[in-house]
N, CA, C and O atoms as a GROMACS GRO file, in nm:
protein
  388
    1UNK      N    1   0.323   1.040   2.543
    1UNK     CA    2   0.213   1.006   2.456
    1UNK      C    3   0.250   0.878   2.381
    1UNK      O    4   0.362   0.857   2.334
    2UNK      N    5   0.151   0.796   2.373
    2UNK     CA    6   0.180   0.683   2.267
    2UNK      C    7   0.100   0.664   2.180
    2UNK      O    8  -0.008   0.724   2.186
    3UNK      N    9   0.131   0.566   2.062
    3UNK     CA   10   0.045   0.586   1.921
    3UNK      C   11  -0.017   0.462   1.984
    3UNK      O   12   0.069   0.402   2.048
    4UNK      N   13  -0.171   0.383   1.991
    4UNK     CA   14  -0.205   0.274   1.922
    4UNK      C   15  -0.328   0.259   1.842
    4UNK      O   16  -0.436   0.316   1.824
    5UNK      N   17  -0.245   0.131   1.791
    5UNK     CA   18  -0.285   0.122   1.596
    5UNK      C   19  -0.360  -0.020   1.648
    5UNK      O   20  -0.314  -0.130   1.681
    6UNK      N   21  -0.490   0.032   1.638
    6UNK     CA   22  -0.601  -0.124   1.645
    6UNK      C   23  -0.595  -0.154   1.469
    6UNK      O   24  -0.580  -0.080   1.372
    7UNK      N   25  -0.618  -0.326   1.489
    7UNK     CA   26  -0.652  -0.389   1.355
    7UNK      C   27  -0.745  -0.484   1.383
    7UNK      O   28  -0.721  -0.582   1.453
    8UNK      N   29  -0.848  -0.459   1.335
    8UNK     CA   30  -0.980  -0.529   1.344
    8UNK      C   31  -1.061  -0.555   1.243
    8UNK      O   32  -1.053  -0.496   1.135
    9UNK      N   33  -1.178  -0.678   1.280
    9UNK     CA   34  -1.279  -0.708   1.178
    9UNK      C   35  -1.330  -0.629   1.199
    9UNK      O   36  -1.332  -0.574   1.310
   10UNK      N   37  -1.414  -0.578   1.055
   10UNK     CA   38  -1.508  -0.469   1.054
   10UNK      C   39  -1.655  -0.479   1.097
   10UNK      O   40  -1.736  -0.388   1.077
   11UNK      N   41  -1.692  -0.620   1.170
   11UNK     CA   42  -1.812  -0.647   1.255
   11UNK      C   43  -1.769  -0.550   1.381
   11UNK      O   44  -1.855  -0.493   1.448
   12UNK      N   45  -1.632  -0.535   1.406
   12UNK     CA   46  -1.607  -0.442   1.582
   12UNK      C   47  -1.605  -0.321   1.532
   12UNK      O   48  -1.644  -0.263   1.634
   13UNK      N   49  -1.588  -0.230   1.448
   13UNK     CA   50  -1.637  -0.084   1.448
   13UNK      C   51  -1.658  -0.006   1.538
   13UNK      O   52  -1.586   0.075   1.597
   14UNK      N   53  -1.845  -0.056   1.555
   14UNK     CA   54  -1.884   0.069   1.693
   14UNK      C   55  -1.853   0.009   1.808
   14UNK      O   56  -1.893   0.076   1.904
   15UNK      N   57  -1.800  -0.086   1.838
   15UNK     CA   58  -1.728  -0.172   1.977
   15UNK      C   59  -1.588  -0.078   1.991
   15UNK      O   60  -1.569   0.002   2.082
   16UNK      N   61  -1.512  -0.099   1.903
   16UNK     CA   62  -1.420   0.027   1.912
   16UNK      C   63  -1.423   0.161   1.958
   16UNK      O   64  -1.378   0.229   2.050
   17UNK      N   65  -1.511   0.175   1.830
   17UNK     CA   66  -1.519   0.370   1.856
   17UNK      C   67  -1.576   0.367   1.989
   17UNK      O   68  -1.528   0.446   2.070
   18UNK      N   69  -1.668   0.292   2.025
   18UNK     CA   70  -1.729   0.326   2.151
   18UNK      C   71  -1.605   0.320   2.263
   18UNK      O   72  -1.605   0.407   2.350
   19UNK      N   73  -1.489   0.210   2.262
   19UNK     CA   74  -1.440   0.211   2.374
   19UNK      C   75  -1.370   0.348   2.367
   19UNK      O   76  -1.366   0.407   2.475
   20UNK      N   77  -1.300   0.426   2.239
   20UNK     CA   78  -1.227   0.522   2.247
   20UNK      C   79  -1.334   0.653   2.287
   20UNK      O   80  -1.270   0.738   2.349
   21UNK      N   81  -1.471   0.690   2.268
   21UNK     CA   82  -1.539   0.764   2.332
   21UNK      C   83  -1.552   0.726   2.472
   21UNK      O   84  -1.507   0.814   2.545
   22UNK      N   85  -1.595   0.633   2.529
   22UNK     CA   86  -1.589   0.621   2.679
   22UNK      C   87  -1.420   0.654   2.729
   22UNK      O   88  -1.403   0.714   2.835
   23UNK      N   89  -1.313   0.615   2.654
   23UNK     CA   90  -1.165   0.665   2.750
   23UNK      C   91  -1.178   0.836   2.691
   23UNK      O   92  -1.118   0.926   2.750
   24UNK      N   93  -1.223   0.850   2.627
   24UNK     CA   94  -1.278   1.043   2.578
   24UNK      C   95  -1.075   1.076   2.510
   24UNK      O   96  -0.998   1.168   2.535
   25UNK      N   97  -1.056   0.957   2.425
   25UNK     CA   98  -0.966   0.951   2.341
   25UNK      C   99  -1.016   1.027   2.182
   25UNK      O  100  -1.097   0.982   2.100
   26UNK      N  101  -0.947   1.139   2.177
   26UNK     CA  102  -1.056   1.209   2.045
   26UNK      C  103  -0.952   1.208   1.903
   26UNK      O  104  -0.990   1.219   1.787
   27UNK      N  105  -0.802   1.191   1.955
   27UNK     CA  106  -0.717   1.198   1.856
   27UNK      C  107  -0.665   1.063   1.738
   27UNK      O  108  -0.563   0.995   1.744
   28UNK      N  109  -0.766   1.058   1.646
   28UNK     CA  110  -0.789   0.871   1.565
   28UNK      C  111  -0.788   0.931   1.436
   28UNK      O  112  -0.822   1.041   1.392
   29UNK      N  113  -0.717   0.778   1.367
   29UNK     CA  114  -0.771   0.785   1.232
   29UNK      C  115  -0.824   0.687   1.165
   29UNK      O  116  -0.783   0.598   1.240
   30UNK      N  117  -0.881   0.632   1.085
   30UNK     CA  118  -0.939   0.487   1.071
   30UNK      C  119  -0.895   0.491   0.916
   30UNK      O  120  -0.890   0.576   0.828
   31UNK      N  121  -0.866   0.356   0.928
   31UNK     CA  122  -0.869   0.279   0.756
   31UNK      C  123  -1.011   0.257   0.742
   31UNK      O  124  -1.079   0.259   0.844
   32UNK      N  125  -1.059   0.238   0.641
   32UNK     CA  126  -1.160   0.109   0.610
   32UNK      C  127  -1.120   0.033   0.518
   32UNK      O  128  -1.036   0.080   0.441
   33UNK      N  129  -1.170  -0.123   0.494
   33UNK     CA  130  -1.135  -0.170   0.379
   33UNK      C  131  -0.958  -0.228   0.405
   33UNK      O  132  -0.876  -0.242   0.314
   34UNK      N  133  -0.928  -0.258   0.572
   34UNK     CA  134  -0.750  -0.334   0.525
   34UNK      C  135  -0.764  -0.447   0.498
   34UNK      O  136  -0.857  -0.514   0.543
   35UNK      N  137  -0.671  -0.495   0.416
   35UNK     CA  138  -0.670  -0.659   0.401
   35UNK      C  139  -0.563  -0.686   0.505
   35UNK      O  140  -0.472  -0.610   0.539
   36UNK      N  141  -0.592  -0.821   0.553
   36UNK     CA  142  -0.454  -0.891   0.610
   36UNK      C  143  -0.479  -1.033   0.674
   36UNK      O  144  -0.586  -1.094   0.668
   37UNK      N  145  -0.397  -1.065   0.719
   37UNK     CA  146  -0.412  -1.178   0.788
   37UNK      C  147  -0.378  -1.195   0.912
   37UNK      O  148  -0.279  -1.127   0.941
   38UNK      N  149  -0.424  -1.265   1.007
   38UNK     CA  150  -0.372  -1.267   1.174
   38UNK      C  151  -0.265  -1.359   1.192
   38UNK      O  152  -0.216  -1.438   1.111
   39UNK      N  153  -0.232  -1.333   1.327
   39UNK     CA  154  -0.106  -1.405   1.329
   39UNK      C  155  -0.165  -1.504   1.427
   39UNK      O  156  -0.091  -1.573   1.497
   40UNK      N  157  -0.306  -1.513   1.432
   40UNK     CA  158  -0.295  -1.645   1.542
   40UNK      C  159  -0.381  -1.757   1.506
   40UNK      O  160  -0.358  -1.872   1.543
   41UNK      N  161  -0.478  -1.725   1.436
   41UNK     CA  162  -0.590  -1.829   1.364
   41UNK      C  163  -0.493  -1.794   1.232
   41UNK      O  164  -0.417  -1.891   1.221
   42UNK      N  165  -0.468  -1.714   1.146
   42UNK     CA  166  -0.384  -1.691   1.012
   42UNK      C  167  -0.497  -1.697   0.917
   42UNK      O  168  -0.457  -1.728   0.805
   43UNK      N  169  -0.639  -1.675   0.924
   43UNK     CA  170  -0.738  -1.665   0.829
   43UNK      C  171  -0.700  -1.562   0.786
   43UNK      O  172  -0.646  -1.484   0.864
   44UNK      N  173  -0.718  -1.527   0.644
   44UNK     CA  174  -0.733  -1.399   0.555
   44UNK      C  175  -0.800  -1.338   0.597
   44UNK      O  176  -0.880  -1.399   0.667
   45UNK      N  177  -0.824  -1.177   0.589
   45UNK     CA  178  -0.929  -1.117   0.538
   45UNK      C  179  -0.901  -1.016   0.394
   45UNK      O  180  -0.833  -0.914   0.396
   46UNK      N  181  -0.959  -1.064   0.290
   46UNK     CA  182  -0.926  -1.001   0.149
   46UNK      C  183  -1.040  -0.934   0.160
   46UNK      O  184  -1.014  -0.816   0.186
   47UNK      N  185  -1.132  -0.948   0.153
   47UNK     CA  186  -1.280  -0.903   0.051
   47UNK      C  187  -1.314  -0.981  -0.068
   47UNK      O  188  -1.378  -0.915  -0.150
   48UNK      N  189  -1.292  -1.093  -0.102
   48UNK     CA  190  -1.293  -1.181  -0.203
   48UNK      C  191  -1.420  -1.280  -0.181
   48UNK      O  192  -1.491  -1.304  -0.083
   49UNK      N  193  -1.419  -1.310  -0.267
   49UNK     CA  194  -1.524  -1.444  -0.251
   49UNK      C  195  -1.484  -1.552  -0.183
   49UNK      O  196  -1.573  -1.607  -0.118
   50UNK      N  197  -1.340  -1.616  -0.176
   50UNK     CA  198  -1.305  -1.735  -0.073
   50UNK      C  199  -1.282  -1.681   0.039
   50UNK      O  200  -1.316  -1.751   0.134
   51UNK      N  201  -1.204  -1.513   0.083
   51UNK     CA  202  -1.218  -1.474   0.225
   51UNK      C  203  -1.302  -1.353   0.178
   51UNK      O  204  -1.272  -1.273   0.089
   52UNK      N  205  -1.392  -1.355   0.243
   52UNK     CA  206  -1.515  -1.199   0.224
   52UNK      C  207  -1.493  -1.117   0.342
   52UNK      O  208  -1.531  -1.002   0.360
   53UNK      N  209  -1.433  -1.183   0.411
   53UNK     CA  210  -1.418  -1.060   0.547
   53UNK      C  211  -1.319  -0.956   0.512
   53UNK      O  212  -1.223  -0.981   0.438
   54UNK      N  213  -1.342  -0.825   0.572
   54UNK     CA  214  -1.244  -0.751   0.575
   54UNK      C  215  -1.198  -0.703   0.672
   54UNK      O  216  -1.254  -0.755   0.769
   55UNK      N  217  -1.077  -0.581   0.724
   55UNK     CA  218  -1.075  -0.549   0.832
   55UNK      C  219  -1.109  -0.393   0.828
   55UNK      O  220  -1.164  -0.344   0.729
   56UNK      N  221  -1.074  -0.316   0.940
   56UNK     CA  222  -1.046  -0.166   0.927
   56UNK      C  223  -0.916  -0.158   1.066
   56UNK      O  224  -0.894  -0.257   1.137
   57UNK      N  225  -0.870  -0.074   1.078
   57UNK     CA  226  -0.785   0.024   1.125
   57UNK      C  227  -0.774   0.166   1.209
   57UNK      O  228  -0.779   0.275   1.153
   58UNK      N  229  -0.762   0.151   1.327
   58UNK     CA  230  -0.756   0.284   1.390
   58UNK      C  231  -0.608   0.300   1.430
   58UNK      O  232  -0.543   0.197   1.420
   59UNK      N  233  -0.530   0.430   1.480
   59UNK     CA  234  -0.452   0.473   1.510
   59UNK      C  235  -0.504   0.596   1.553
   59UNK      O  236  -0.560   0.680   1.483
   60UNK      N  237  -0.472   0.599   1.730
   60UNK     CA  238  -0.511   0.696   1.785
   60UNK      C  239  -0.408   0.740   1.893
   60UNK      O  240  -0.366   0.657   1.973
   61UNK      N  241  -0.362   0.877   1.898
   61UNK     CA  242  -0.227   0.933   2.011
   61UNK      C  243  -0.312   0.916   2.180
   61UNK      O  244  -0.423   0.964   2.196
   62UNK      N  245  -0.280   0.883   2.230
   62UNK     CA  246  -0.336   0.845   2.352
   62UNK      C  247  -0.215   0.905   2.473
   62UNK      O  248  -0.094   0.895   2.456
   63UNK      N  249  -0.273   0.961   2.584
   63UNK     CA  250  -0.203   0.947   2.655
   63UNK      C  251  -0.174   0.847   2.759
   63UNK      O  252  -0.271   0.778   2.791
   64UNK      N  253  -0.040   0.821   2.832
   64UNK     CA  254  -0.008   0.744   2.903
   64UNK      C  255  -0.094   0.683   2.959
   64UNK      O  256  -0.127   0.570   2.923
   65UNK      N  257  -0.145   0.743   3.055
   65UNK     CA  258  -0.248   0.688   3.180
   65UNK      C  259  -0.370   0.619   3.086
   65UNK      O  260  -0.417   0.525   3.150
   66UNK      N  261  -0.419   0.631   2.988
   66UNK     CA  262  -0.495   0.617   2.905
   66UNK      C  263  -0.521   0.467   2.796
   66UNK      O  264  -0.625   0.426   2.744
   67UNK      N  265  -0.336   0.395   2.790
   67UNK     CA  266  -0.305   0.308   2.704
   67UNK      C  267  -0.364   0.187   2.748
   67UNK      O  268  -0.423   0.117   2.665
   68UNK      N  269  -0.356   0.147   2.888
   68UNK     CA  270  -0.388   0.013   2.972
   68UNK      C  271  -0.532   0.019   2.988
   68UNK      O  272  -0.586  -0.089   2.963
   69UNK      N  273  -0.617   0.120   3.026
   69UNK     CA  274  -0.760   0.098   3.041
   69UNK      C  275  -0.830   0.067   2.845
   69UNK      O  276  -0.929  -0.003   2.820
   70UNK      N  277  -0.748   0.137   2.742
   70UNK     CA  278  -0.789   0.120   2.621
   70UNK      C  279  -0.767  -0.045   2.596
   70UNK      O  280  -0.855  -0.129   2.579
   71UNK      N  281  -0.588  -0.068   2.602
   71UNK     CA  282  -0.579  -0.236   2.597
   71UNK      C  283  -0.696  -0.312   2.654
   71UNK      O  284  -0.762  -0.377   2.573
   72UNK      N  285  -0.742  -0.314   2.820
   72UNK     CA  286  -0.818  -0.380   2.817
   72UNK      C  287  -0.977  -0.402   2.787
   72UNK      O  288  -1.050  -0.498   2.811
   73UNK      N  289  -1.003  -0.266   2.720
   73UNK     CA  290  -1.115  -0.265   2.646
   73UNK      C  291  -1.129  -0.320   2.519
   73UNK      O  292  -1.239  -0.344   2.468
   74UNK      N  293  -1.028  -0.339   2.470
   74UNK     CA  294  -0.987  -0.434   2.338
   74UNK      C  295  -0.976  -0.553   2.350
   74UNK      O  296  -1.004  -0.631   2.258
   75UNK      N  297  -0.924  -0.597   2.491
   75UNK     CA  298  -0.891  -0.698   2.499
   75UNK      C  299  -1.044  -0.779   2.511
   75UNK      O  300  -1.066  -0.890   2.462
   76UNK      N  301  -1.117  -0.718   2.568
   76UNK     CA  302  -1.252  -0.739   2.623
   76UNK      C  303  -1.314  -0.775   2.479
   76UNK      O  304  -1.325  -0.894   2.448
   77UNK      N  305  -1.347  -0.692   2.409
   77UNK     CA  306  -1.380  -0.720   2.304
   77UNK      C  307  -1.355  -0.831   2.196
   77UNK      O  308  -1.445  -0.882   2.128
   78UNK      N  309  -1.218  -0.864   2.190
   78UNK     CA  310  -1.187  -0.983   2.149
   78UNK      C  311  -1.176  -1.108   2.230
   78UNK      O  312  -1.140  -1.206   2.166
   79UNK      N  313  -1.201  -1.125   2.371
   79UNK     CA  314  -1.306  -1.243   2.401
   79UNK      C  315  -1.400  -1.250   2.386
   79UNK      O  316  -1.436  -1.368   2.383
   80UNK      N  317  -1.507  -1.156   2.367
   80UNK     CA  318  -1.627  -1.176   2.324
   80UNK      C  319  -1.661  -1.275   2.188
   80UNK      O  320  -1.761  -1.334   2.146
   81UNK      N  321  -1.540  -1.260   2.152
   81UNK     CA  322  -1.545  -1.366   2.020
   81UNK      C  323  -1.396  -1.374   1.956
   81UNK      O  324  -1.364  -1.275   1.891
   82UNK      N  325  -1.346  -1.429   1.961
   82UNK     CA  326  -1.202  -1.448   1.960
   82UNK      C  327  -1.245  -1.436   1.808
   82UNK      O  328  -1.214  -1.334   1.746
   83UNK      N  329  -1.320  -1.548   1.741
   83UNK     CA  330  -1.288  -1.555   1.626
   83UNK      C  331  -1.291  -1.466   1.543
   83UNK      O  332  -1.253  -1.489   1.428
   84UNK      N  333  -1.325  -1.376   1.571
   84UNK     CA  334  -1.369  -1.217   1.446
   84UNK      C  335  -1.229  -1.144   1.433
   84UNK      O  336  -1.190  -1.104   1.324
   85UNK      N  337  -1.151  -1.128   1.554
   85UNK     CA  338  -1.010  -1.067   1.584
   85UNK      C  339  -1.014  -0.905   1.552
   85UNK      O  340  -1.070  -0.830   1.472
   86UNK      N  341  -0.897  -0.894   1.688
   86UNK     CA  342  -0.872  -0.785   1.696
   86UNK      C  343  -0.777  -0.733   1.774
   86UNK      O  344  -0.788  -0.773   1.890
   87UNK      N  345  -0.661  -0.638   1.754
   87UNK     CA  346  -0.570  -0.677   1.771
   87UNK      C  347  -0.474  -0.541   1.802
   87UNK      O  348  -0.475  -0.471   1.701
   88UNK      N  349  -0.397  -0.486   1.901
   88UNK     CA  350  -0.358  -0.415   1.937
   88UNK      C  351  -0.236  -0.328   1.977
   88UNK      O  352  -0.241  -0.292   2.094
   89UNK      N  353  -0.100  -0.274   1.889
   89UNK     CA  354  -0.032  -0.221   1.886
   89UNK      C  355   0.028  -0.086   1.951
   89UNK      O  356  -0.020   0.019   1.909
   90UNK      N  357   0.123  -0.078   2.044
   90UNK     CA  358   0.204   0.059   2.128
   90UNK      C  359   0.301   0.093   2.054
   90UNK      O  360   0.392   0.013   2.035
   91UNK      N  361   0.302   0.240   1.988
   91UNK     CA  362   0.434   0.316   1.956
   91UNK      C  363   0.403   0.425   2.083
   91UNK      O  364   0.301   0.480   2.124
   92UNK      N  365   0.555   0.428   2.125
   92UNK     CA  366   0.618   0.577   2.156
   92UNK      C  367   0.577   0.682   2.063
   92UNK      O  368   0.562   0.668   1.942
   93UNK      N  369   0.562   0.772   2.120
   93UNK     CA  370   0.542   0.898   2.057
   93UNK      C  371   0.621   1.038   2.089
   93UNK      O  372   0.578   1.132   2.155
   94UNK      N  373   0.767   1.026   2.013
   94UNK     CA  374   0.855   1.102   2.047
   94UNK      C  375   0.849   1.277   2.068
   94UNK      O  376   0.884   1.352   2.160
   95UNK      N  377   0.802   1.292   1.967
   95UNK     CA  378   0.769   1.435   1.867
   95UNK      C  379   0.649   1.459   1.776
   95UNK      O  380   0.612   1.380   1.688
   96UNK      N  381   0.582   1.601   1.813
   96UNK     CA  382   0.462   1.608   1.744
   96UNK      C  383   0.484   1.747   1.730
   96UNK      O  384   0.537   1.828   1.806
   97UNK      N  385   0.432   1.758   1.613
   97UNK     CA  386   0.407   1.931   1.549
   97UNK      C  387   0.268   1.977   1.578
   97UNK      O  388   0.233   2.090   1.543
   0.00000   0.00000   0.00000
């Protein structure tokens, strides 16, 4: 099993959730409201008046076979518009209770 932890503008939302209902990935949790910045354009997103964008956050246990068709549904999504970003993280998933 592996963990991944999407970080996205909060314009991709139902672009997300939708890709994790079509892989019928049910195990997520979402932020709303992260601040941060990217590592490739390096725009903010605060919620402020000079950066107003914000992001949100999923982290969902996925299984194996499952990780590469999700990547490239993300990936998909962030050509659709590079500039909004979104962005995609693999943990191992050693142990679960």
């Amino acid at each position: 099993m592996k963990a991944v932890f999407v970080v996205f503008n909060q314009a991709n939302i139902e672009r997300v959730e939708y890709a994790l209902d079509i892989l019928e990935i049910k195990g997520w949790t979402l932020w709303q409201d992260v601040q941060g910045k990217g590592t490739h354009t390096g725009e903010p997103h605060r919620g402020t008046h000079t950066w107003p964008e914000m992001n949100s956050s999923i982290i969902a246990m996925v299984d194996e076979d499952k990780v590469a068709p999700l990547l490239d549904k993300i990936k998909k999504i962030d050509e659709v518009n590079e500039s909004v970003g979104i962005r995609a993280f693999v943990w191992d998933i050693l142990q679960t209770v």
